[in-house]
N, C-alpha and C positions, 0 to 999 in steps of 0.2 A: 983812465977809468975803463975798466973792461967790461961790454953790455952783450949779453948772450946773443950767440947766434939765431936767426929768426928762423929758420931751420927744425928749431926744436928737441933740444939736446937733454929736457927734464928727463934728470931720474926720479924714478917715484922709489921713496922707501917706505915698503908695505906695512911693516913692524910701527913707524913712526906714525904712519896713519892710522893703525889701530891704535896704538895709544893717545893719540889727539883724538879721536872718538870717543872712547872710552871714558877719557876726562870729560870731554863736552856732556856725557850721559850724567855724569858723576854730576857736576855742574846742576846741571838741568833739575837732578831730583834732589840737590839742598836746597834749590833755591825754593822747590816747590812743598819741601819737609813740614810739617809745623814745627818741629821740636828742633831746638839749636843746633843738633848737628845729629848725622845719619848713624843708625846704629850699625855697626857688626853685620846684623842679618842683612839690613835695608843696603848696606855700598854692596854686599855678596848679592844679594838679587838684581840689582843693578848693571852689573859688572856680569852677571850671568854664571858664579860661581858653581854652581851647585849643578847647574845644568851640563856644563863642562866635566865635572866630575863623575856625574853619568856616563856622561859618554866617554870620559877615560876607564870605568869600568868595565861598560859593555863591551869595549876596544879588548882589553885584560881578559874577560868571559873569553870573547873568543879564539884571543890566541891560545889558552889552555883547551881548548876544544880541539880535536881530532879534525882530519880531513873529512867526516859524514855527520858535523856535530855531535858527535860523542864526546865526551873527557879521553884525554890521549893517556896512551898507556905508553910503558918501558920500551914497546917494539916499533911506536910509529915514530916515523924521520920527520 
């Protein structure tokens, strides 16, 4: 039997912990739902969809924006 060094050698995998969170949220608002299972909107507000999506837009806004926030044109690098 091999027992980890006491040393402490945990990797964390970060991806894995968000999604073991994310389920527990999930969790958390069926069990608190009334209706038998979570709509569409309700796992997306949950899960933080929409919020995310903002902010992948505003990210999008301003990479098309110039080095002084202006819209870039043909000549800026």
């Amino acid at each position: 039997m091999h027992v980890a060094p006491v040393g402490g050698t945990a990797v964390q995998d970060h991806v894995a912990l968000a999604e073991i969170e994310l389920c527990g949220d999930l969790i958390i608002a069926a069990s608190a739902a009334l209706e038998d299972r979570l709509s569409l909107a309700s796992i997306d507000e949950v899960l933080k969809v929409t919020e995310e999506r903002a902010r992948g837009e505003h990210a999008a806004d301003d990479r098309d924006r110039g080095p002084v926030g202006r819209p870039r044109s043909a000549g800026d690098a």
